[in-house]
GUTORLUM-121493 format. One record per residue (C-alpha): x, y, z; residue number from 1. Coordinates in nm, 2 decimals, decimal comma. Example, Ala and Ser with C-alpha at 12.3 -4.5 7.8 and 13.67 -1.06 7.14 Angstrom:
BEGIN
<rec east="1,23" north="-0,45" up="0,78" i="1"/>
<rec east="1,37" north="-0,11" up="0,71" i="2"/>
//
This chain:
BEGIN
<rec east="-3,20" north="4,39" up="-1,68" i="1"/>
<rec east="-3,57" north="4,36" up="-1,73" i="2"/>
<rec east="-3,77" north="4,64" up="-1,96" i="3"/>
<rec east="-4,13" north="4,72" up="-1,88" i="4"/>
<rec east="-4,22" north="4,68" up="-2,27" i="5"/>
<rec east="-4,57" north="4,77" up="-2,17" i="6"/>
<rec east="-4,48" north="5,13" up="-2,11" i="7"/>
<rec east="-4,25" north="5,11" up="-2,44" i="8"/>
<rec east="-4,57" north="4,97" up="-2,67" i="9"/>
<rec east="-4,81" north="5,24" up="-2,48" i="10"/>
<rec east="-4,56" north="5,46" up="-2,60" i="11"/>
<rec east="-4,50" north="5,35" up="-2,95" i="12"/>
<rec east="-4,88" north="5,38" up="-3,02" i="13"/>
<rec east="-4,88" north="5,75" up="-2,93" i="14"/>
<rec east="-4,55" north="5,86" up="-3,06" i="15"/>
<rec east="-4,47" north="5,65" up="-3,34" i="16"/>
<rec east="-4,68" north="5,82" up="-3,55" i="17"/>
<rec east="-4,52" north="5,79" up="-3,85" i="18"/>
<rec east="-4,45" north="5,36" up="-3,85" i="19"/>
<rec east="-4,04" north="5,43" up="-3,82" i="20"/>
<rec east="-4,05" north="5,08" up="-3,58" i="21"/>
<rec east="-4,29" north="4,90" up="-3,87" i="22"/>
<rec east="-3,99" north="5,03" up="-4,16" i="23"/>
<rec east="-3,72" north="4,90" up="-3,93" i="24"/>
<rec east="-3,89" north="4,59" up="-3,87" i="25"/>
<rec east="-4,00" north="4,53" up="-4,27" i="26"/>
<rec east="-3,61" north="4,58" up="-4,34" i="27"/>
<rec east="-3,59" north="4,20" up="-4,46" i="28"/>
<rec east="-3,84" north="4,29" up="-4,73" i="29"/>
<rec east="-3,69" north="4,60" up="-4,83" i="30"/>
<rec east="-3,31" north="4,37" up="-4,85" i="31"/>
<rec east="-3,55" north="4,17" up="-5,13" i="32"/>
<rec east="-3,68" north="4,46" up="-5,31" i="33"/>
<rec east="-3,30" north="4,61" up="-5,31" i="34"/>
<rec east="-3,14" north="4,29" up="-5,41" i="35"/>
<rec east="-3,33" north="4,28" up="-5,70" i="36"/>
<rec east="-3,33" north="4,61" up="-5,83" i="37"/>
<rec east="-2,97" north="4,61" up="-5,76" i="38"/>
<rec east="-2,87" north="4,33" up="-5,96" i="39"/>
<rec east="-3,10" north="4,38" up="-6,22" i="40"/>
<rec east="-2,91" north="4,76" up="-6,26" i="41"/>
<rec east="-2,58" north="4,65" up="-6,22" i="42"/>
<rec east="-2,61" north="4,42" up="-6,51" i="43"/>
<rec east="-2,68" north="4,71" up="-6,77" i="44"/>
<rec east="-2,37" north="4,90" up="-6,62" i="45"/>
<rec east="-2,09" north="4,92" up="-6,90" i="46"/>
<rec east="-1,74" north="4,84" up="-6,76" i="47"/>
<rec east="-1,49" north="5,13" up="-6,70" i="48"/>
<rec east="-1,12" north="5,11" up="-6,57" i="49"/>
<rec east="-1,10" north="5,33" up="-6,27" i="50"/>
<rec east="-0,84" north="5,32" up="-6,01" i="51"/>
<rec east="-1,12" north="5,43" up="-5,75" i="52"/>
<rec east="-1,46" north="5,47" up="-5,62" i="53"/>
<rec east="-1,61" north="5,77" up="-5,53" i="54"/>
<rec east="-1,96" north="5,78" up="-5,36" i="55"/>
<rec east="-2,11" north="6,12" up="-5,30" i="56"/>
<rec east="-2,34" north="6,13" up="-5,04" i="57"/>
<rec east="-2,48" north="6,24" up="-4,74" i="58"/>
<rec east="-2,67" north="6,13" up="-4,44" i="59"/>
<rec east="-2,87" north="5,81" up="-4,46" i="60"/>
<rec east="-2,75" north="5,80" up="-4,85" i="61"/>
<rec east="-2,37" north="5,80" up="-4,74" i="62"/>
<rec east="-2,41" north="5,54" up="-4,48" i="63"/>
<rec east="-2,46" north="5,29" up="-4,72" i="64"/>
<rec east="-2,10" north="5,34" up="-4,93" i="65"/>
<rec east="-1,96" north="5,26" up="-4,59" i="66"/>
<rec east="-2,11" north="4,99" up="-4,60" i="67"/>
<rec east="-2,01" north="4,85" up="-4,86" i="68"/>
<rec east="-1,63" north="4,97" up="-4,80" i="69"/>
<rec east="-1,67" north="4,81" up="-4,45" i="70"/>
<rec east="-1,83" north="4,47" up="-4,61" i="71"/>
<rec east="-1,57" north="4,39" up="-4,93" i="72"/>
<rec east="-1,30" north="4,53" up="-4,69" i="73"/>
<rec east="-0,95" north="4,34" up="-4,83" i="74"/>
<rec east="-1,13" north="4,18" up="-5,14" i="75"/>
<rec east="-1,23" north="4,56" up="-5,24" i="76"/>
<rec east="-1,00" north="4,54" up="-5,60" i="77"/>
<rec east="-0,99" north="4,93" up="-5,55" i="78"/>
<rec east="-0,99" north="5,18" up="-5,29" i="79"/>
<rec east="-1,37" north="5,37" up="-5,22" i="80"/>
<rec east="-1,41" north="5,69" up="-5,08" i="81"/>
<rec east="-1,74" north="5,86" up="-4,96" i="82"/>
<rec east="-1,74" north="6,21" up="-5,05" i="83"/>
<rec east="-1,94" north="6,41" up="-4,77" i="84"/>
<rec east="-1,92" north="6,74" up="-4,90" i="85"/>
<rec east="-2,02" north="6,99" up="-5,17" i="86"/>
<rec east="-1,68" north="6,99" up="-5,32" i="87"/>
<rec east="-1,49" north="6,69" up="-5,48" i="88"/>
<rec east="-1,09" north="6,74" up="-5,43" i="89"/>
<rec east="-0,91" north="6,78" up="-5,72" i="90"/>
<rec east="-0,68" north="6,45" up="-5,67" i="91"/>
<rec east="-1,02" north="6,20" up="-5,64" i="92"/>
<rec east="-1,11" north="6,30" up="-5,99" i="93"/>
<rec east="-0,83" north="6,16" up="-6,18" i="94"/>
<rec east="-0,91" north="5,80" up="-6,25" i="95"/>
<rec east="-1,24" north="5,80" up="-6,02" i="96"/>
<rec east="-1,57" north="5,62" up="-6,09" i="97"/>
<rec east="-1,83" north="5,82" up="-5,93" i="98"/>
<rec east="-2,19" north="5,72" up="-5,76" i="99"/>
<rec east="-2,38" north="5,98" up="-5,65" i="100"/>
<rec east="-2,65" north="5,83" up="-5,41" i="101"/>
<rec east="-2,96" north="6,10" up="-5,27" i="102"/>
<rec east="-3,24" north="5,90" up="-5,14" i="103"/>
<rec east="-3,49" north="6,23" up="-5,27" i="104"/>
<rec east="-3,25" north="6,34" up="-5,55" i="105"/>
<rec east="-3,23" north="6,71" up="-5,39" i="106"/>
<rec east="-3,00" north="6,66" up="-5,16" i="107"/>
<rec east="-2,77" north="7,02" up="-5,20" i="108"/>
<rec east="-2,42" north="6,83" up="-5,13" i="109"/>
<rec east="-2,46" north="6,59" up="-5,39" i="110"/>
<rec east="-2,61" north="6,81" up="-5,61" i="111"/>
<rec east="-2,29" north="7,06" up="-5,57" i="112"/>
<rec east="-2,07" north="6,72" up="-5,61" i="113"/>
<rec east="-2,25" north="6,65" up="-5,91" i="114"/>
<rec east="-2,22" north="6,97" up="-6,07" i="115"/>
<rec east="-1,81" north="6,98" up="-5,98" i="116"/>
<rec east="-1,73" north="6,61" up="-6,16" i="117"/>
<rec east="-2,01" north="6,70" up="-6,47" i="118"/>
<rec east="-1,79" north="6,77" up="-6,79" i="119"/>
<rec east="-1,46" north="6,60" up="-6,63" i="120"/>
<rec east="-1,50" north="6,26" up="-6,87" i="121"/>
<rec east="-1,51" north="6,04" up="-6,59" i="122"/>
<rec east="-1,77" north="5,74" up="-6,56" i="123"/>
<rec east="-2,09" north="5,85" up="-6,33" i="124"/>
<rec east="-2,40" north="5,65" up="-6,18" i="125"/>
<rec east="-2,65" north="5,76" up="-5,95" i="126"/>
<rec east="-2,84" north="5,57" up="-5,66" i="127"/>
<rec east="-3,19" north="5,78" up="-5,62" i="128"/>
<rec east="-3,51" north="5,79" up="-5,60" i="129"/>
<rec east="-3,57" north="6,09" up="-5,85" i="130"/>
<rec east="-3,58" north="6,48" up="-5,75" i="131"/>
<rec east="-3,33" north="6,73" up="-5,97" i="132"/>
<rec east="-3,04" north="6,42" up="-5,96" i="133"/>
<rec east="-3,26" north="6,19" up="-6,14" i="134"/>
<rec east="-3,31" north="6,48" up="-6,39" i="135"/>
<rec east="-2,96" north="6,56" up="-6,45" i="136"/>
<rec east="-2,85" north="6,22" up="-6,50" i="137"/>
<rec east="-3,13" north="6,20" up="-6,77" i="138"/>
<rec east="-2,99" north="6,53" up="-6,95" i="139"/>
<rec east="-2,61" north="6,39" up="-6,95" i="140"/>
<rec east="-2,73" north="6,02" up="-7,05" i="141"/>
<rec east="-2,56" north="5,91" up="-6,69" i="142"/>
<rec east="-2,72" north="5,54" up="-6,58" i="143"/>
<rec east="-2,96" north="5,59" up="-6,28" i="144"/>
<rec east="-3,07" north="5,29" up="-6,08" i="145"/>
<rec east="-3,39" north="5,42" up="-5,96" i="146"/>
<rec east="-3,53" north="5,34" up="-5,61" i="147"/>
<rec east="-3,84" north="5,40" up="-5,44" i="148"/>
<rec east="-3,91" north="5,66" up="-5,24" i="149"/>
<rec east="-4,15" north="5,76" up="-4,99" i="150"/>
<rec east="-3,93" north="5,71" up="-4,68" i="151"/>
<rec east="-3,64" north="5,88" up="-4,47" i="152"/>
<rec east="-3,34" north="5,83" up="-4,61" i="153"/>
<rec east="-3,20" north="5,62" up="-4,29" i="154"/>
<rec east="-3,50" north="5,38" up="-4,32" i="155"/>
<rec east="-3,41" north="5,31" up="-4,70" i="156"/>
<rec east="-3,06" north="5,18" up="-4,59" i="157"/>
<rec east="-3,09" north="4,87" up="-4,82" i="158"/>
<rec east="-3,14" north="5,11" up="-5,11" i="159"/>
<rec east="-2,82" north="5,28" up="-5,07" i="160"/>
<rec east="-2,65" north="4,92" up="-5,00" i="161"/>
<rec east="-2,76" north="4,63" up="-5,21" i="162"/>
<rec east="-2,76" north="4,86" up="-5,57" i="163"/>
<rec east="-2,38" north="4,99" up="-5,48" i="164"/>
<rec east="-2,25" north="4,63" up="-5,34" i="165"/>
<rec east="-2,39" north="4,46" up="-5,69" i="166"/>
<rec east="-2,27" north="4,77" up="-5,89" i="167"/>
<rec east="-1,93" north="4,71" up="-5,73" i="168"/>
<rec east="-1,91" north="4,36" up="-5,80" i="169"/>
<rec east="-2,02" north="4,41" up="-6,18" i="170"/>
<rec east="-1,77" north="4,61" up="-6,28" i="171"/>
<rec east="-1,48" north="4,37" up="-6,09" i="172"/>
<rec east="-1,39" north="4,57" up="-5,85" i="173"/>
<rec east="-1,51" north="4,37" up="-5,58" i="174"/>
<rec east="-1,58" north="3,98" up="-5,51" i="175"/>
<rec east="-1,96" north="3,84" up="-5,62" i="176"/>
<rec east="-2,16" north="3,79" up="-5,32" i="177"/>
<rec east="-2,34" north="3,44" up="-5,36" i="178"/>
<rec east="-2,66" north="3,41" up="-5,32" i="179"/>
<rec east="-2,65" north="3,16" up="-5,06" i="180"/>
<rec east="-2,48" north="3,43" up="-4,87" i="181"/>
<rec east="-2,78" north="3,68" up="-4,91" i="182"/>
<rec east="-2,99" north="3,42" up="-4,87" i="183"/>
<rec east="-2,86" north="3,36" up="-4,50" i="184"/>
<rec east="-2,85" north="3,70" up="-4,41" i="185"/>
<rec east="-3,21" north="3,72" up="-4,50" i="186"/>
<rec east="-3,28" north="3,44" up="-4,26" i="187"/>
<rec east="-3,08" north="3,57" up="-4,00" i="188"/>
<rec east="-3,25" north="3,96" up="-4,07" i="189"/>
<rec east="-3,57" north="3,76" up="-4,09" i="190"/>
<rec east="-3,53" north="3,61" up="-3,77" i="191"/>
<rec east="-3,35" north="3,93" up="-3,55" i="192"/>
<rec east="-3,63" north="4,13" up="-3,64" i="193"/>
<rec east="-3,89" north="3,94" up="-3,50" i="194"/>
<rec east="-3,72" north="3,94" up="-3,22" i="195"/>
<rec east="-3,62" north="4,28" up="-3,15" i="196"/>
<rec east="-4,02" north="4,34" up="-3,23" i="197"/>
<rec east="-4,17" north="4,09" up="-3,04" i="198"/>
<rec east="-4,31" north="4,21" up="-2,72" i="199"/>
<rec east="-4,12" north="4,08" up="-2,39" i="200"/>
<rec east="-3,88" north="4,24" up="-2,09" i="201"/>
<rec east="-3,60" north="4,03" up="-2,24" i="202"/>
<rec east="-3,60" north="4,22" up="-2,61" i="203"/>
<rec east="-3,22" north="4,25" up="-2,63" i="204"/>
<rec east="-3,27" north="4,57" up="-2,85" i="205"/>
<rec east="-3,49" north="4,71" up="-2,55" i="206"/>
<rec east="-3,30" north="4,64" up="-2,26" i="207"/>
<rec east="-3,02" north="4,79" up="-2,46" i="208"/>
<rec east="-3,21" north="5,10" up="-2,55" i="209"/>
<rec east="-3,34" north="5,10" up="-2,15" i="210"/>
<rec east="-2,94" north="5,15" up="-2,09" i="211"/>
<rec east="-2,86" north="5,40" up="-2,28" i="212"/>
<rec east="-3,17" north="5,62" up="-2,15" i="213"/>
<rec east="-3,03" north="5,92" up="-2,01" i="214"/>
<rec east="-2,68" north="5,88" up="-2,09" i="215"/>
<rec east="-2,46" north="5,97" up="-2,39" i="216"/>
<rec east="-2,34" north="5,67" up="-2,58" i="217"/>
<rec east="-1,99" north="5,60" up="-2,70" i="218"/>
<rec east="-1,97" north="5,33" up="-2,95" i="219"/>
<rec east="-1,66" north="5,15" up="-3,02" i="220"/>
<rec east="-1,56" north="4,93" up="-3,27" i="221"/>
<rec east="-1,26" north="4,76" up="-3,46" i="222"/>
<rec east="-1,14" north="4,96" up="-3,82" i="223"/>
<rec east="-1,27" north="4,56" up="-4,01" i="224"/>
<rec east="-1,63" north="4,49" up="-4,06" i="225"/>
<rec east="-1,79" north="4,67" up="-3,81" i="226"/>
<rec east="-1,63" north="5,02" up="-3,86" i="227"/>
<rec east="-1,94" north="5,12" up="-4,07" i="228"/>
<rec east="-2,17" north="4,97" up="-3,86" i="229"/>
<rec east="-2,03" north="5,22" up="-3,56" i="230"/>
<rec east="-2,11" north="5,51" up="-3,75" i="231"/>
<rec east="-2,41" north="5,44" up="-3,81" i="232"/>
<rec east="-2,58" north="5,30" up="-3,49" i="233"/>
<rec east="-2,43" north="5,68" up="-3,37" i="234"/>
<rec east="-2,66" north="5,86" up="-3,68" i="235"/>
<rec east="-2,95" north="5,64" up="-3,59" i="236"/>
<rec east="-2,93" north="5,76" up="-3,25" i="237"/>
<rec east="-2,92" north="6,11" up="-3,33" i="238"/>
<rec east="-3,19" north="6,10" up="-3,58" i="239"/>
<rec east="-3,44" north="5,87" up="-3,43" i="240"/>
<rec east="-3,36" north="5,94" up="-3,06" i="241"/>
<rec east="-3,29" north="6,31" up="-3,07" i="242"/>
<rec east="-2,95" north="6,22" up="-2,88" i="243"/>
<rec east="-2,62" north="6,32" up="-2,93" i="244"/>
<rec east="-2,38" north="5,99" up="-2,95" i="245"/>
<rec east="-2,03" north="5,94" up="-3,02" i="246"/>
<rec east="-1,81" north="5,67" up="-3,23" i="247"/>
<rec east="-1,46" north="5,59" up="-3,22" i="248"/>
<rec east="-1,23" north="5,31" up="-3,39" i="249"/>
<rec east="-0,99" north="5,07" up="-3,25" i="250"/>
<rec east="-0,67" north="5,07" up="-3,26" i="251"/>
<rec east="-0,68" north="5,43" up="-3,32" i="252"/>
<rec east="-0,89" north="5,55" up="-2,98" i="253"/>
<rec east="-0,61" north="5,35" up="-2,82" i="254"/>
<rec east="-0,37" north="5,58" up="-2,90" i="255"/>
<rec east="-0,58" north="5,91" up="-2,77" i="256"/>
<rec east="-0,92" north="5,87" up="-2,64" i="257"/>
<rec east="-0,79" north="5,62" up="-2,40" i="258"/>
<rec east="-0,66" north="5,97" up="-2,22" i="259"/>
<rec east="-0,96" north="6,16" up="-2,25" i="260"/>
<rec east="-1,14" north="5,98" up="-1,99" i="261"/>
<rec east="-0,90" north="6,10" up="-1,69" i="262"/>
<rec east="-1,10" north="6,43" up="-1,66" i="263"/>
<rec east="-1,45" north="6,51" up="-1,65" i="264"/>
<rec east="-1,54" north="6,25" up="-1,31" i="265"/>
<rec east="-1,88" north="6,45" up="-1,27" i="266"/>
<rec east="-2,04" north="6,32" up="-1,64" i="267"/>
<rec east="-1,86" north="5,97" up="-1,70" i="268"/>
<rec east="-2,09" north="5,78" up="-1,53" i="269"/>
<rec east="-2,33" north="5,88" up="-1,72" i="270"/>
<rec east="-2,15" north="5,74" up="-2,01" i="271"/>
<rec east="-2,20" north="5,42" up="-2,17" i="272"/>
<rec east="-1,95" north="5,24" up="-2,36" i="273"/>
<rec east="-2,13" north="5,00" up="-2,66" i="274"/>
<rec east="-1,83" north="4,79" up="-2,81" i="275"/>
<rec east="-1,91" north="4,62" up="-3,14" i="276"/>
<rec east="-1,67" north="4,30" up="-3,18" i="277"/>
<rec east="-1,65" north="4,09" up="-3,50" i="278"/>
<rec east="-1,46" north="3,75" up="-3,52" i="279"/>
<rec east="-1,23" north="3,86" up="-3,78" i="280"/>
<rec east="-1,14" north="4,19" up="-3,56" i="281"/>
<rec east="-0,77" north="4,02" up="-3,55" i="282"/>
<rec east="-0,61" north="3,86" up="-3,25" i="283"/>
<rec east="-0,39" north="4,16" up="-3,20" i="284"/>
<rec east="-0,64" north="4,37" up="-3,27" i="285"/>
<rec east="-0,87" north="4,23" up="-3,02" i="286"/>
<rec east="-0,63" north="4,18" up="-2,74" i="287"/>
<rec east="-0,56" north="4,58" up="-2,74" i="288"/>
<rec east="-0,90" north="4,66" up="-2,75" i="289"/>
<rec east="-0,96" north="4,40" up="-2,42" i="290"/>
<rec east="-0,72" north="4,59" up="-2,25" i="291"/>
<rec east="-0,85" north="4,95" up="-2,35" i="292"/>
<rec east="-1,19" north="4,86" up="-2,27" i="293"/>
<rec east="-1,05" north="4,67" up="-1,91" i="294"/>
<rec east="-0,88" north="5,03" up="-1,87" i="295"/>
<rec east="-1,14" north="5,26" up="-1,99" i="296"/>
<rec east="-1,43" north="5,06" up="-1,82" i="297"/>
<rec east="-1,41" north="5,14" up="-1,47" i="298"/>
<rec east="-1,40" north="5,52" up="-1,51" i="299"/>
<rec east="-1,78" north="5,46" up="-1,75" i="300"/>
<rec east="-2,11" north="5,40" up="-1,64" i="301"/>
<rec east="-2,07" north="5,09" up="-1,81" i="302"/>
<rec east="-1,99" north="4,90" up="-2,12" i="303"/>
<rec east="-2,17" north="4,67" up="-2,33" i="304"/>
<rec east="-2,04" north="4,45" up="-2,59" i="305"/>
<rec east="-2,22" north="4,38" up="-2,91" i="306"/>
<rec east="-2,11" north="4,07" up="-3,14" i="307"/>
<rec east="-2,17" north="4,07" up="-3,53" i="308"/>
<rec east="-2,32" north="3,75" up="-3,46" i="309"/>
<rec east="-2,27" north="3,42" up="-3,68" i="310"/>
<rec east="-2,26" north="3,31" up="-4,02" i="311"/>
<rec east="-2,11" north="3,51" up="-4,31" i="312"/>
<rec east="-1,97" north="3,88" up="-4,35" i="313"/>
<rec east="-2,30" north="4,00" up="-4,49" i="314"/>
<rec east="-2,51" north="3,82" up="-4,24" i="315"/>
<rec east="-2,25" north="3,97" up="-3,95" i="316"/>
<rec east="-2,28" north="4,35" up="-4,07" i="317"/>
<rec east="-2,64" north="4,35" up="-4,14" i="318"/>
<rec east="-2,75" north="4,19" up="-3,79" i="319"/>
<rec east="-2,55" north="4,39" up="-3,57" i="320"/>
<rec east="-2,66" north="4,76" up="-3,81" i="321"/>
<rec east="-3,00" north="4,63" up="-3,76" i="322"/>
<rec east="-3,00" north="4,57" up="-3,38" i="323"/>
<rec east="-2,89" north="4,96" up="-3,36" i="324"/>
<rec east="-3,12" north="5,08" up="-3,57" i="325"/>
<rec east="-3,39" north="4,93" up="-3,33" i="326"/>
<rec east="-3,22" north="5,04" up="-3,05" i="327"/>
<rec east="-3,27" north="5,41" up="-3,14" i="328"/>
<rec east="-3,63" north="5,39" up="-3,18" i="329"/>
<rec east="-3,69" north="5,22" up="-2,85" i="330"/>
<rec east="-3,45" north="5,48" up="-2,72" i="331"/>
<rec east="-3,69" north="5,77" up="-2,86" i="332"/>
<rec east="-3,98" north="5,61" up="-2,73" i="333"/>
<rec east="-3,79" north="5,61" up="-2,39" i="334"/>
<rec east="-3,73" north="5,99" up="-2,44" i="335"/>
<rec east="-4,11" north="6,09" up="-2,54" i="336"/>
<rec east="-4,01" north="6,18" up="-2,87" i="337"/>
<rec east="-4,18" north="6,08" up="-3,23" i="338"/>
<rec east="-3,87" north="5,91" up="-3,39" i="339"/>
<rec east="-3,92" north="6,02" up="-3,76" i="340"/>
<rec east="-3,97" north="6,42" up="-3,78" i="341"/>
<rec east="-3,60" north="6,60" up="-3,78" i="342"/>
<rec east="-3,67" north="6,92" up="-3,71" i="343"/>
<rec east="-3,33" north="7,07" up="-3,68" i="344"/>
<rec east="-3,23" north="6,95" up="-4,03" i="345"/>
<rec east="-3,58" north="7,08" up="-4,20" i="346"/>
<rec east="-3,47" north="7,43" up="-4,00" i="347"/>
<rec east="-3,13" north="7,38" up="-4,16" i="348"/>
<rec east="-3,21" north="7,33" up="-4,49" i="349"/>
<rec east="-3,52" north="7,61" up="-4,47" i="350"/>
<rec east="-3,24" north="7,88" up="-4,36" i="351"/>
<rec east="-3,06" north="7,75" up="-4,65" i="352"/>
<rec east="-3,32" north="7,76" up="-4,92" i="353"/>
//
């Protein structure tokens, strides 16, 4: 398939007014700014016995504990949990470390979360770049690692990732990551977003965004590396593209979806199937999900594979988050919207207030 990226760059210059396609492609910088303030943080963090992780977050401040839970998967020491909500259940308390990650630091959920673990005697960090969070930590002498603000949440991904993954790692409850391994990821970032930048009808990020114009997009993935990586390529596509998106995990959609697609002839051609595939997906895990995909393909408008790529786990789960996130702002500039404003959540949070 070949993209007229003329009428994508005409279109970028008019509705891209805010630079969301220059923060996506700086993201390599931002991984150097991260890495640093990460591991500079994590090194000042005293070391607790806790027999879990709790990160309480929401939105583009979430993504980024499951991306680290996705990332250490096995070598994780300890199980962590993303709290999404404004209550923390009773039963994560109990032996919990928590990290409360809001990109502004006024994020209500996490605020709530906050308030609900304050007083219980269990060890707390934060992730943010100020607001009331930043203030609150400061009254109750709880460690902030402070990051810069000044941009949606989802475009400060990095923040949320590299501060938590060194944090994790600190306190021995997850492997070290070498910095040869970051070091190749940053290449391979380095590299990829170049690409997906770089003006051509071949831009794989493009032709992939020119595919999923006008239909709803399923993406699937294995419950390994990727599984964090699913979600969010679904968020980014509701928030940059203004269009609703699905995800579903392998083996599980085997075992239900896999029926759901018997009904409904009149929309599921305008569905397309993007299935993220990672080399350590397992070989039985991968053979059931080439047969689900040989059975559910015929009934979609198509399906697309996407591979983590080469290299190491970090290189693998950055490169193919990354190649999603530029997929949804191509995708908004295909839909003739500005990809930064979110004016259903402002609405939300204004009927709130």
């Amino acid at each position: 398939m070949v993209v007229d990226f003329d009428n994508l760059e005409t279109r970028r210059s008019t509705l891209d007014t805010s630079g969301m396609l220059d923060l996506t492609t700086a993201f390599p910088s931002q991984m150097d700014d991260a890495w640093g303030i990460g591991s500079e943080f994590a090194r000042s963090v005293e070391k607790t016995s806790a027999s879990r992780v709790v990160v309480c977050g929401m939105g583009g401040s979430a993504i980024g504990g499951d991306m680290v839970r996705s990332f250490f998967g096995d070598s994780l020491r300890v199980p962590v949990f993303v709290n999404r909500s404004y209550e923390v259940a009773p039963a994560l308390v109990d032996g919990g470390l928590f990290i409360f990650s809001s990109y502004s630091g006024n994020t209500g959920e996490t605020l709530s979360a906050y308030d609900a673990v304050r007083g219980s005697g269990r060890p707390m960090l934060a992730i943010t770049g100020g607001g009331q969070l930043a203030e609150r930590c400061k009254e109750d002498g709880v460690p902030v690692c402070s990051i810069p603000g000044g941009m949606p949440p989802r475009a400060a991904i990095a923040y949320s990732f590299f501060p938590l993954m060194h944090t994790l790692s600190a306190l021995g409850l997850a492997t070290e990551v070498a910095k040869e391994d970051y070091d190749e990821a940053h290449a391979t970032l380095g590299t990829l977003c170049q690409s997906y930048r770089a003006a051509g009808p071949d831009n794989h990020a493009a032709v992939l965004a020119d595919e999923l114009h006008g239909k709803l997009a399923l993406i699937y993935s294995g419950s390994g590396l990727l599984e964090a990586v699913a979600r969010r390529w679904v968020t980014q596509i509701n928030e940059n593209s203004k269009s609703l998106a699905h995800f579903a995990l392998l083996p599980e959609l085997a075992h239900n979806e896999i029926v759901g697609w018997d009904a409904l002839q009149e929309i599921r051609s305008k569905i397309v199937v993007i299935h993220l595939v990672d080399r350590d997906d397992g070989e039985m895990a991968s053979k059931q999900a080439e047969i689900a995909i040989e059975i559910i393909g015929p009934h979609s408008g198509s399906v697309m594979e996407v591979a983590g790529g080469e290299g190491g786990r970090l290189s693998r789960i950055l490169s193919a988050m990354i190649l999603g996130d530029f997929v949804s702002v191509y995708l908004a500039f295909l839909n003739d919207v500005d990809p930064t404003p979110v004016k259903n959540i402002d609405t939300l949070k204004k009927r709130l207030r």
